[in-house]
C-alpha positions as CSV (number, residue, x, y, z in Angstrom):
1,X,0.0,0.0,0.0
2,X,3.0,2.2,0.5
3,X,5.0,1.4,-2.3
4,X,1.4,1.6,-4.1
5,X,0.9,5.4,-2.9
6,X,4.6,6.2,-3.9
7,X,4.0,5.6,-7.3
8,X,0.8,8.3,-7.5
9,X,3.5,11.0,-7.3
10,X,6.6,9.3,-9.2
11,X,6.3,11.4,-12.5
12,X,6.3,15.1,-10.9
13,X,9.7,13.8,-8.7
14,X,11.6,12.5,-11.6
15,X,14.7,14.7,-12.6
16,X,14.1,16.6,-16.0
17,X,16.8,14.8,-18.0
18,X,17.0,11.0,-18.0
19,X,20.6,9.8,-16.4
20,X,21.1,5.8,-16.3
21,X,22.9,4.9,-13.3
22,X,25.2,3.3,-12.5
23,X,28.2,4.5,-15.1
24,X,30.4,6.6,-12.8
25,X,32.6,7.4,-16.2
26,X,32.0,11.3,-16.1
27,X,34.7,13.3,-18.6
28,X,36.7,15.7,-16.7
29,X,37.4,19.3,-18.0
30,X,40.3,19.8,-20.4
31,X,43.5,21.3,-19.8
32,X,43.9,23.5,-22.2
33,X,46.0,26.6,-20.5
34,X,48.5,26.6,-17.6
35,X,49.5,24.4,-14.8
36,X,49.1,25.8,-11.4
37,X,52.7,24.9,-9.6
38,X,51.8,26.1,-6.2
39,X,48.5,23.6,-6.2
40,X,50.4,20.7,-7.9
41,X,47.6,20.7,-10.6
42,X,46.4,21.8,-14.2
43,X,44.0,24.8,-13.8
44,X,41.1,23.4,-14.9
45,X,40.8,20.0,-13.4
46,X,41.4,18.6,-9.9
47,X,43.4,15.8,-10.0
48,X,42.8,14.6,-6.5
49,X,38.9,14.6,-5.2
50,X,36.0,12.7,-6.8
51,X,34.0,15.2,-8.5
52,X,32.2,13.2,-11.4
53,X,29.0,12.4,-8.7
54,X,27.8,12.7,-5.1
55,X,25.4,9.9,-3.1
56,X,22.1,9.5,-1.0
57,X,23.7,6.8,0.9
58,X,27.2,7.1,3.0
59,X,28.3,10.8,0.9
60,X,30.6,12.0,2.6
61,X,32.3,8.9,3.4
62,X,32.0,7.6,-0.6
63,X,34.1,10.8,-1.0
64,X,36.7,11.2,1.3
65,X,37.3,7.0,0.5
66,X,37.9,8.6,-3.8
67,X,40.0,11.5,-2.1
68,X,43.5,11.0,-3.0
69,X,47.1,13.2,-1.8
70,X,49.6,12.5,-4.2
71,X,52.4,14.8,-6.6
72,X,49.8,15.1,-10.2
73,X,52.9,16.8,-11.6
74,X,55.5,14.1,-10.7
75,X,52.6,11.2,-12.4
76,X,52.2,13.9,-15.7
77,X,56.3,13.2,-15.8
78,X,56.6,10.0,-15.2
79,X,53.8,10.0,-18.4
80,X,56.1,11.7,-20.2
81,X,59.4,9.5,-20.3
82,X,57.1,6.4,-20.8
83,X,56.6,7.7,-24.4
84,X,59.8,8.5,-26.6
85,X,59.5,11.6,-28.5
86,X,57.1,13.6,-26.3
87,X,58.4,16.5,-24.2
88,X,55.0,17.4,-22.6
89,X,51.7,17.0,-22.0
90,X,49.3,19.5,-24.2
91,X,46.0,18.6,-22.8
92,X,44.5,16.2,-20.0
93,X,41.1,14.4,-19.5
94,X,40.6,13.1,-16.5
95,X,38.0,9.9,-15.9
96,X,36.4,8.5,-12.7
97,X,35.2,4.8,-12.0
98,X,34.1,3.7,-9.1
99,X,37.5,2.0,-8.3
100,X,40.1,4.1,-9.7
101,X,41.0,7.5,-11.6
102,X,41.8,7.8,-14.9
103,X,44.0,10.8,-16.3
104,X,43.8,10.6,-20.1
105,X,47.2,12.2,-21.0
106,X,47.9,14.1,-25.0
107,X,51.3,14.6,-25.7
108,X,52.7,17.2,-27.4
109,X,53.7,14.9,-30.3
110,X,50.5,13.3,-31.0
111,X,50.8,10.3,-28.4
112,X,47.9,9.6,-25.6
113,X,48.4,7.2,-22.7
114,X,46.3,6.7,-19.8
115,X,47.4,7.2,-16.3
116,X,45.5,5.0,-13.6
117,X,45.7,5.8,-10.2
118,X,43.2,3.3,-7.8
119,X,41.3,4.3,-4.8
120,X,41.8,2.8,-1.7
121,X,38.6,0.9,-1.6
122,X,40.4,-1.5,-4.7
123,X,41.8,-3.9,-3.0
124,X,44.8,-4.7,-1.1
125,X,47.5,-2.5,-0.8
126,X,50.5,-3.0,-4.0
127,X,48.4,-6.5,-4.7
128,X,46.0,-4.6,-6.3
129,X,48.1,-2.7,-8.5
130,X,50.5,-5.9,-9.0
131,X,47.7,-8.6,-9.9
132,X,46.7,-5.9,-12.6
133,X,49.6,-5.2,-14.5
134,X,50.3,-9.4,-13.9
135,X,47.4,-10.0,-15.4
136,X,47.6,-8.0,-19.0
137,X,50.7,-8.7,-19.2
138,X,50.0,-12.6,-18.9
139,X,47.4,-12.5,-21.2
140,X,49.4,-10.6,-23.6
141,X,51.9,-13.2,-23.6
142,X,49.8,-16.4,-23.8
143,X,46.9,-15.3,-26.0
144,X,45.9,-13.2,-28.8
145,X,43.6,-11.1,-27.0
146,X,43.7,-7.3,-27.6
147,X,45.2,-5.7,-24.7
148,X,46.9,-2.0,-23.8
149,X,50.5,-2.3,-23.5
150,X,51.4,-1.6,-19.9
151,X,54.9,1.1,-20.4
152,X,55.1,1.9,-16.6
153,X,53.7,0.9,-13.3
154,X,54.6,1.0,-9.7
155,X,53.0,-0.7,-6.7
156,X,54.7,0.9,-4.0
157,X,52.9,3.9,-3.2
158,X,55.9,5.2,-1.2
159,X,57.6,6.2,-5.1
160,X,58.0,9.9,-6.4
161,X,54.2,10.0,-7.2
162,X,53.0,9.0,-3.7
163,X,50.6,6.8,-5.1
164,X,50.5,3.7,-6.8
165,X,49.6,3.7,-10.9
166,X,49.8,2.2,-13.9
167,X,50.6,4.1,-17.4
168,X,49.2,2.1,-20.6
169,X,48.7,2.7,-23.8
170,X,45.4,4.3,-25.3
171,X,43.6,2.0,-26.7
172,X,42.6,2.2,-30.5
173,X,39.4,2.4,-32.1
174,X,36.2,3.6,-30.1
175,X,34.2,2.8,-27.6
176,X,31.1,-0.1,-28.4
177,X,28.7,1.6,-26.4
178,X,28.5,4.7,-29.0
179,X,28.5,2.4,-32.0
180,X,26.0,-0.1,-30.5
181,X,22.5,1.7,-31.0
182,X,23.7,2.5,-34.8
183,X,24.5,-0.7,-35.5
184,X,22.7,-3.5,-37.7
185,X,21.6,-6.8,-36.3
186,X,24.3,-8.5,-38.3
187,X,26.3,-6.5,-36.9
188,X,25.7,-7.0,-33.3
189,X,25.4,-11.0,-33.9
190,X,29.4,-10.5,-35.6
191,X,30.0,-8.4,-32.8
192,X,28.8,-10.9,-30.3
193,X,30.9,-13.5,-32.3
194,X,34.2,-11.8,-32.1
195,X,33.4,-11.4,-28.2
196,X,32.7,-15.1,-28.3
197,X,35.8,-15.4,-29.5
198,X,38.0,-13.4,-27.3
199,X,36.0,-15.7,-24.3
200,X,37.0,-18.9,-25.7
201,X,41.0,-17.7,-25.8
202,X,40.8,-16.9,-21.9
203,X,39.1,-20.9,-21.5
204,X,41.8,-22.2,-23.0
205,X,44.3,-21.4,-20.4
206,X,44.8,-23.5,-17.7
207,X,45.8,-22.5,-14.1
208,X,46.5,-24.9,-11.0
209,X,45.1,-22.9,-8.4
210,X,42.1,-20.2,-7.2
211,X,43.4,-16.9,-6.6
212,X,45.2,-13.9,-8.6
213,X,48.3,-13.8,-11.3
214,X,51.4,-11.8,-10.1
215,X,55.2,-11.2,-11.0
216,X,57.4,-14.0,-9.2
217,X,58.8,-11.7,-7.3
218,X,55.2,-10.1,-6.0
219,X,56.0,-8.8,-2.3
220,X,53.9,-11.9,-1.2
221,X,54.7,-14.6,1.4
222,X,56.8,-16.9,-0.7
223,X,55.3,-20.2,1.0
224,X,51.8,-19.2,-0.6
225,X,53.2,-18.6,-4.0
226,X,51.5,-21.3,-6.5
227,X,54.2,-21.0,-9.7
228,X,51.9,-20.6,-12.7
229,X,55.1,-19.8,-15.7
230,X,58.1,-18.5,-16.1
231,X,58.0,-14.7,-14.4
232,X,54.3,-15.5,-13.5
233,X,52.7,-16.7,-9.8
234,X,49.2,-17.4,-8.3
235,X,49.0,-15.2,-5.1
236,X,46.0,-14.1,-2.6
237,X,42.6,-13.0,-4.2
238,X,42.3,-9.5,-4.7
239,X,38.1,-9.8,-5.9
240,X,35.2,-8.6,-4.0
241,X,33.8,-12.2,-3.0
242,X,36.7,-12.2,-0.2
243,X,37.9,-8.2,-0.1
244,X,35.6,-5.4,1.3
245,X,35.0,-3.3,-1.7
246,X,32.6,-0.6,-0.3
247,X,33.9,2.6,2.1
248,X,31.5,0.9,4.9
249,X,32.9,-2.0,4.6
250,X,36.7,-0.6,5.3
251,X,35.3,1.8,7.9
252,X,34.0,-1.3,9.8
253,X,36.9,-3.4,9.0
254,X,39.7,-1.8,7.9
255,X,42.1,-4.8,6.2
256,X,41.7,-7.5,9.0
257,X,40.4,-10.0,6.1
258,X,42.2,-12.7,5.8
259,X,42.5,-16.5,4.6
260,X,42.5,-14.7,0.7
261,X,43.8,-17.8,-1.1
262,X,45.8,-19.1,-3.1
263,X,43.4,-21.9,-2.9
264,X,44.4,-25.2,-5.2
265,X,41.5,-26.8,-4.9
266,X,37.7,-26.4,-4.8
267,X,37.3,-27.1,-1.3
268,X,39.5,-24.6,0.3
269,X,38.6,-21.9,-2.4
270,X,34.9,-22.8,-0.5
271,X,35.8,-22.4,3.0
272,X,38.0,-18.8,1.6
273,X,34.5,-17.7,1.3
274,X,32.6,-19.4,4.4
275,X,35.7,-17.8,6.4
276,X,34.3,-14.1,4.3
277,X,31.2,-14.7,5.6
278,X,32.3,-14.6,8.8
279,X,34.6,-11.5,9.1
280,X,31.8,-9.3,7.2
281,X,30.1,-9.6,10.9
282,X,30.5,-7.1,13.5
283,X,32.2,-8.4,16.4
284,X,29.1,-7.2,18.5
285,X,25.2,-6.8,17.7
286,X,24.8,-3.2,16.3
287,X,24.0,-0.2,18.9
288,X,21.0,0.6,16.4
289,X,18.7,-2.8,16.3
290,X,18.3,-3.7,12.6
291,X,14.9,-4.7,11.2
292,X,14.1,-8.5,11.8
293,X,14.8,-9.2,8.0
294,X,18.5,-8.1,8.2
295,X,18.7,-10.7,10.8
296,X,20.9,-10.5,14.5
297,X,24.9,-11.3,14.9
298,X,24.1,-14.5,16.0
299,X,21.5,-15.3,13.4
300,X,24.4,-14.9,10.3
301,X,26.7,-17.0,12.5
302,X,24.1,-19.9,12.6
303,X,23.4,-19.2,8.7
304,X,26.9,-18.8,7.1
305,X,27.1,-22.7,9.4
306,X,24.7,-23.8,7.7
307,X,26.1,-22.9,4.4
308,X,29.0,-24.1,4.7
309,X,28.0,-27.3,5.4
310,X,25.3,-26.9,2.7
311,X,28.5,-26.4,0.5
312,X,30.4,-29.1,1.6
313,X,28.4,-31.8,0.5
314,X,27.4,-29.2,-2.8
315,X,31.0,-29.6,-4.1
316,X,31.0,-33.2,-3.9
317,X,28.3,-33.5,-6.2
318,X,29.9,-34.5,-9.9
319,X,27.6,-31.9,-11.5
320,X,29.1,-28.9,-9.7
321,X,32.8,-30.4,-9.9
322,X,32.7,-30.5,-13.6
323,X,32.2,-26.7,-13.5
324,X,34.5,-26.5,-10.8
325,X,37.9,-25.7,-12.8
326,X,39.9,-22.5,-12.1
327,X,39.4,-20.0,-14.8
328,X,40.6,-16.7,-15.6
329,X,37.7,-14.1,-17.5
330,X,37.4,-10.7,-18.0
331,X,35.4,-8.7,-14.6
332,X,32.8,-6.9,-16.6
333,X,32.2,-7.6,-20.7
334,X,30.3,-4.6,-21.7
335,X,30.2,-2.2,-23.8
336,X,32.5,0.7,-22.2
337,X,35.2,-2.1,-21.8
338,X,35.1,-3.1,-25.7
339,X,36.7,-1.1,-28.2
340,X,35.9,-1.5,-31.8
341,X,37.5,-0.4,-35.3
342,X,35.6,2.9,-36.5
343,X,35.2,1.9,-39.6
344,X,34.1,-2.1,-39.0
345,X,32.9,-2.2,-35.4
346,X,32.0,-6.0,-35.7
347,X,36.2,-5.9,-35.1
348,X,36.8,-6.1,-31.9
349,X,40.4,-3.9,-31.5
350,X,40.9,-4.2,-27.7
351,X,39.6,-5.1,-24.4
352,X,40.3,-2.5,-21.0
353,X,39.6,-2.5,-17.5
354,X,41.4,-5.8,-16.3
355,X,40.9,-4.6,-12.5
356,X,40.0,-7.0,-10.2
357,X,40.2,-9.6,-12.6
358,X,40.6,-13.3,-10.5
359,X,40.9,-17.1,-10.9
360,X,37.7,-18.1,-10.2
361,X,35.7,-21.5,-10.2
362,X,34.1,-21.6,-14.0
363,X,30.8,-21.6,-11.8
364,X,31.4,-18.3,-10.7
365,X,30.8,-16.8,-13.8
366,X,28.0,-18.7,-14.8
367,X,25.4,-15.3,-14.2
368,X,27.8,-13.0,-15.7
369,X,25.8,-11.5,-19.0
370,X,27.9,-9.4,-21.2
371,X,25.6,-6.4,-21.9
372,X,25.8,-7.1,-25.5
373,X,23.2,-10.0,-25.3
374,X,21.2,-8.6,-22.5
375,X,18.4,-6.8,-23.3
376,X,18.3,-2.9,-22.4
377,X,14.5,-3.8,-20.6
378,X,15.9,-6.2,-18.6
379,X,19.1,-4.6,-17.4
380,X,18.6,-3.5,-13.9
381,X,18.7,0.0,-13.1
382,X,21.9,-0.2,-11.5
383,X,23.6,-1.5,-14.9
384,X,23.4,1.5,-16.7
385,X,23.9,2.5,-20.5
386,X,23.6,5.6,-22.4
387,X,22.6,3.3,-25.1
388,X,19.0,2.4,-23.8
389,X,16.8,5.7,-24.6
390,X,18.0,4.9,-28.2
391,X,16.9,1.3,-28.3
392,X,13.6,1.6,-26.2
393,X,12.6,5.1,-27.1
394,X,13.7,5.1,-31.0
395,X,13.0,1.3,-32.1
396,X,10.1,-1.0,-31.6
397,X,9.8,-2.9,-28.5
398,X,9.6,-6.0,-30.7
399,X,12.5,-5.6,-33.1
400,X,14.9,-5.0,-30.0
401,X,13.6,-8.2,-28.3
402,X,14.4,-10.1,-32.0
403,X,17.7,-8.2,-31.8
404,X,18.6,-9.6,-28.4
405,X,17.3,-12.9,-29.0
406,X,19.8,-13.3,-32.1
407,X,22.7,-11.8,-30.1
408,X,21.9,-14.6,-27.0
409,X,21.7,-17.2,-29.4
410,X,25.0,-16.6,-31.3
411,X,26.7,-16.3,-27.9
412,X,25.5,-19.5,-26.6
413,X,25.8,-21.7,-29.7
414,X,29.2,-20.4,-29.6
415,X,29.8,-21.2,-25.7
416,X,28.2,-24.7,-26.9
417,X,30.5,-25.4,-29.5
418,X,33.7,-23.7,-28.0
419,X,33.3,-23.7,-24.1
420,X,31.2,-26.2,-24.0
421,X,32.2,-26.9,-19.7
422,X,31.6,-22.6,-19.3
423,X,28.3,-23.5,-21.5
424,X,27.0,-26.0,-18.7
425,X,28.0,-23.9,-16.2
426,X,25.5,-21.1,-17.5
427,X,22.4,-23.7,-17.9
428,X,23.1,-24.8,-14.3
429,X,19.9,-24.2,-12.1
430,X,20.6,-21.1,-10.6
431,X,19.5,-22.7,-7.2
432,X,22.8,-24.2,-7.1
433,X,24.7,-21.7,-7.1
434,X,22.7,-18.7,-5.4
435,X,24.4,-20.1,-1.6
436,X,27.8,-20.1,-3.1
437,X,27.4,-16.9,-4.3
438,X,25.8,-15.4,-1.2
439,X,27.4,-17.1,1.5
440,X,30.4,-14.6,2.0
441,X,28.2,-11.2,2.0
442,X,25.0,-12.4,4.5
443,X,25.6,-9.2,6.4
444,X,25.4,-6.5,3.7
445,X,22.5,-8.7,1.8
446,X,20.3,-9.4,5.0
447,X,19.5,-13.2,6.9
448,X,16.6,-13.0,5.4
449,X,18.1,-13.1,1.4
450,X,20.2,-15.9,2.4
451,X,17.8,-18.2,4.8
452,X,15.6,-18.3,1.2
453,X,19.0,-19.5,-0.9
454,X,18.9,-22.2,2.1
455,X,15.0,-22.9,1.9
456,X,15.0,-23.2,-1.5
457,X,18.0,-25.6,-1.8
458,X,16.7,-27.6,0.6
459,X,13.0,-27.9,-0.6
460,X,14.2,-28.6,-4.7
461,X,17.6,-30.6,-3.3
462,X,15.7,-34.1,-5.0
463,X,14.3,-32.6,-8.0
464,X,18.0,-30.8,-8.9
465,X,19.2,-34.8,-8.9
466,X,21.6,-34.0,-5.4
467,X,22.4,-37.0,-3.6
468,X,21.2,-38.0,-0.1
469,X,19.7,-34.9,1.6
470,X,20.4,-31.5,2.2
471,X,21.9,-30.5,5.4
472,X,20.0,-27.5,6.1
473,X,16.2,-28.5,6.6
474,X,14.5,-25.6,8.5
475,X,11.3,-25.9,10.6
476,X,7.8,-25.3,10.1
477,X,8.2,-22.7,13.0
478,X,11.3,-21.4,10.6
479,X,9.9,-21.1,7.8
480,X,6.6,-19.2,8.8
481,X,8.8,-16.4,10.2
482,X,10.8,-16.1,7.2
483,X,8.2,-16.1,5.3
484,X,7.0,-12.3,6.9
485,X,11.1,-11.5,7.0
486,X,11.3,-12.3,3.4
487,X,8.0,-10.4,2.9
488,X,10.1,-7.3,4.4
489,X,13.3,-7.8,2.5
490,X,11.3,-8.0,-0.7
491,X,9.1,-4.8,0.2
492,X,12.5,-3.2,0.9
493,X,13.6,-4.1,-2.8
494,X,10.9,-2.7,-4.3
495,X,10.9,0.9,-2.3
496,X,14.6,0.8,-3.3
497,X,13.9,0.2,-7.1
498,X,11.0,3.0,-7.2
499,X,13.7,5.6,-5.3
500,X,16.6,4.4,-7.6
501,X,14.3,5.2,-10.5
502,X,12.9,8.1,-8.9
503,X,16.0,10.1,-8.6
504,X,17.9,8.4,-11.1
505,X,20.5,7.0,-9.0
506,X,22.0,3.9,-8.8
507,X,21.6,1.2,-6.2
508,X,24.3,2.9,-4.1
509,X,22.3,6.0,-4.3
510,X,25.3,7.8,-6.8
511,X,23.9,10.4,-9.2
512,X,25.7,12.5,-11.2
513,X,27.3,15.9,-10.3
514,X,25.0,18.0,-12.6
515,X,22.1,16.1,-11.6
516,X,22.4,16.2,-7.8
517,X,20.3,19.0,-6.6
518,X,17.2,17.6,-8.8
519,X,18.1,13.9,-7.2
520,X,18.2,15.6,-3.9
521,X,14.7,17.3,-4.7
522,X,13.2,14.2,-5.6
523,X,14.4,11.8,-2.6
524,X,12.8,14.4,-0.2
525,X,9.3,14.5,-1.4
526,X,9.6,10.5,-1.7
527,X,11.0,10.3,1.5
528,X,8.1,12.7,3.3
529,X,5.8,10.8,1.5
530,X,6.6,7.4,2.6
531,X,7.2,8.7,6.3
532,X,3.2,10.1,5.9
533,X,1.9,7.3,4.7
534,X,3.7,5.6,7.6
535,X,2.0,8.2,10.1
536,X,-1.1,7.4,8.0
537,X,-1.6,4.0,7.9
538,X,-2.2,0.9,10.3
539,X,0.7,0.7,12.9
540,X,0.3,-2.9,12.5
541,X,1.7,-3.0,8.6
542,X,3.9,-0.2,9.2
543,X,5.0,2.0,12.5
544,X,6.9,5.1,12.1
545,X,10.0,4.1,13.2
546,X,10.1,0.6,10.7
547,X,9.9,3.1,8.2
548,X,12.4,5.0,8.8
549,X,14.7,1.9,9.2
550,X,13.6,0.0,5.5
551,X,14.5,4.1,4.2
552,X,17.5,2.2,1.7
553,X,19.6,6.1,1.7
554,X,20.3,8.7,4.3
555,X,17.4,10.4,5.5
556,X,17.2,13.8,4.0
557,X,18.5,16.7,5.7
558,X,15.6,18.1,8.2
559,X,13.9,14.7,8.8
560,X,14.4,14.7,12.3
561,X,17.4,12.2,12.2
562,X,20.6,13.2,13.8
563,X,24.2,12.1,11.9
564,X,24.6,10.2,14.4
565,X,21.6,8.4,14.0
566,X,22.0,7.7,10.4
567,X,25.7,6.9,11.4
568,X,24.6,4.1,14.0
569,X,22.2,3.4,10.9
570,X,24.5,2.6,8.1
571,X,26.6,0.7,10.3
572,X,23.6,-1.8,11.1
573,X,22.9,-2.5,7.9
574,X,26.4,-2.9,6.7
């Protein structure tokens, strides 16, 4: 009834100019005149704070966790000697991801290179950096797949910079996304078969152990190294699964993560995760009670048990081993990170953003949906792509579905054909995998999201031809209350949908710069009118204060809740 009452007002809140969220790429001014020496940066750009976006949820902390101190003039020179022939930089471009900052850098005789610099929030310290560079480089050795040349890098934050970075090479060609919505359906179904392609290169390589590719010499603990070739090593995993990847996350617990891997087999890469689970809790219950969805301290501890000895028996199962092999794929196929010839853009010309990218079990990438077969109706809201007003608004709903449908197709006859392991891992039921893929973030994705992984398992265990039983078999007195807590957790997913759509955000609440005081507009009159109809309504659905605990972003200024308060808040819900 809330949600219902919400939507009455929905079209007067939305923001006049349609943003898609959840692309933090925002271009930078240019620096076309001058180089302030005194503030260590060109005139027109600052090199060091996040100003591409600001967020309803955590703000000031999602900034000050971009913020970075270190020499810009001393990275613009070490830019310089990596390419012969330039004396100086004529003109910079700076970028911003949600993990890093990108400085793109025009030399004075014609050359660009991109300078990266992470944020801390990346990953471990110099691993980070290292596993990067490791990785392109590997890949540039032992397949074919169009990579930027890496021409300088440093780890060590402690160097001349005061940061870590890594200089590469621009990549040629142009971006997919701005070719996509012009392009034919033959087209996209070559396109789809060159990514294909590039996807069956990185299964044919083979690695003998779970974890991430560094140099031999890696400033790792030399017991855990797993040799991998000549110059190459497996080391700890630097990937979200076992790293906290979110400013709340490292305000709660800093870098005390451990037991990262290398794992060489499927088993310990299993309890890597179970052990994740466990040190995402809070060492005591919150000093704000969360809602009985997001479930108590000791409530995960008795869940994340119960997974892991869901998982346990899981990964004896011959139908999950055979999709169990350590494999080595790019983080995030879409668009933005797919360059294309101008002049054929069925030509894949290079691939970019090879952050975070991990030796994973092939059944870890079985949801993983390169944007180029998914259709723009059915990305979520968080996904983001400037491409989608063109294919919704400017083509029939009918020839984009056809579209789509030939792009899937093409993809998965190639999978078949060529990957034919990664193929099965893709058709697997989904309830297989949904524990395994849960199990390490309980406390940021409520009890509540992973009790119904476990319910679900449990009830279809037979039917999904698992042997014996499952080891989790809730009561009936469990599963009635679940049933309202899952009621909850649902309700909460659709009031954050509606807002994320509202204000345009994202599903951290991020909005653009230029489009934050119009976001800010619109998540006030939302948020007064859910509070009302809280006031308004049967206590019995709804009090006051439940409300203002399922609110998914900060209160608005003026709503009665101190900082504190919302402090205490965000720390509950993780």
């Amino acid at each position: 009834m809330m949600l219902a009452r919400l939507g009455r007002f929905r079209k007067s809140i939305r923001t006049n100019k349609t943003v898609y969220p959840g692309d933090f790429t925002a271009k930078g001014k240019r620096f076309l005149h001058g180089f302030d020496v005194a503030e260590n940066r060109p005139t027109s750009i600052d090199p060091f704070s996040y100003t591409s976006g600001r967020w309803l949820k955590c703000d000031s902390l999602q900034r000050k966790a971009r913020h970075i101190n270190f020499d810009y003039r001393a990275l613009c020179q070490k830019a310089v000697e990596a390419c012969p022939g330039a004396s100086e930089i004529v003109r910079h471009e700076k970028n911003e991801g949600a993990f890093n900052r990108v400085f793109i850098l025009h030399m004075d005789d014609g050359q660009r290179v991109v300078a990266r610099i992470p944020f801390r929030l990346a990953g471990p310290r110099r691993l980070a950096t290292q596993s990067e560079v490791a990785s392109m480089t590997y890949l540039r050795q032992y397949t074919n797949i169009p990579i930027p040349k890496v021409l300088d890098w440093n780890d060590d934050e402690t160097n001349t910079t005061g940061t870590e970075y890594i200089i590469m090479e621009h990549a040629s060609g142009v971006q997919l996304h701005g070719k996509w919505s012009s392009m034919s359906t033959h087209q996209h179904m070559l396109c789809v078969k060159s990514l294909a392609t590039l996807v069956k290169e990185m299964m044919t390589l083979n690695f003998p152990a779970f974890g991430s590719i560094y140099f031999a010499d890696a400033p790792i603990e030399p017991a855990i190294k797993i040799r991998l070739a000549e110059g190459f090593c497996i080391g700890p995993h630097c990937g979200a699964p076992v790293w906290p990847c979110s400013p709340v996350e490292l305000s709660l617990y800093g870098e005390k993560m451990s037991r990262r891997g290398p794992w060489s087999d499927i088993e310990s890469y299993c309890s890597g995760l179970i052990d994740a689970g466990y040190r995402r809790l809070p060492d005591a219950e919150p000093a704000v009670p969360r809602l009985d969805y997001q479930g108590t301290v000791q409530e995960h501890l008795r869940l994340i048990k119960a997974s892991d000895e869901v998982i346990r028996k899981l990964i004896t199962s011959s139908m999950l081993r055979n999709i169990s092999t350590p494999l080595l794929l790019h983080p995030d196929l879409h668009k933005r990170n797919i360059y294309v010839s101008d002049g054929d853009p069925t030509q894949i010309v290079a691939l970019i953003d090879w952050q975070a990218t991990c030796i994973e079990p092939l059944f870890s990438y079985a949801s993983e949906m390169p944007d180029l077969i998914t259709s723009p109706m059915s990305i979520p809201i968080s996904a983001g792509t400037e491409d989608v007003p063109a294919l919704v608004e400017n083509q029939e709903k009918t020839k984009v579905e056809k579209d789509v449908s030939i792009c899937q197709q093409t993809f998965e006859v190639a999978m078949k054909a060529w990957a034919p392991r990664f193929h099965d891992a893709r058709v697997t039921d989904e309830t297989i995998l949904r524990v395994l893929r849960y199990c390490s973030t309980s406390w940021r994705d409520s009890a509540a999201a992973l009790r119904q992984e476990l319910i679900e398992l449990s009830q279809r265990w037979t039917a999904l031809g698992l042997a014996g039983s499952c080891p989790y078999q809730p009561t009936a007195e469990e599963i009635q209350n679940h049933r309202k807590q899952y009621e909850d957790f649902e309700s909460l997913q659709r009031l954050k949908l509606f807002l994320i759509r509202a204000t345009n955000s994202n599903s951290g609440g991020w909005v653009p710069s230029d489009h934050w005081d119009a976001a800010n507009e619109a998540h006030q009159l939302a948020y007064e009118e859910w509070m009302q109809t809280a006031r308004d309504g049967d206590e019995s659905e709804m009090t006051e204060e439940k409300a203002k605990k399922m609110w998914p972003f900060d209160p608005p200024r003026g709503s009665g809740m101190s900082s504190h308060a919302a402090m205490e808040a965000i720390s509950s819900a993780g």
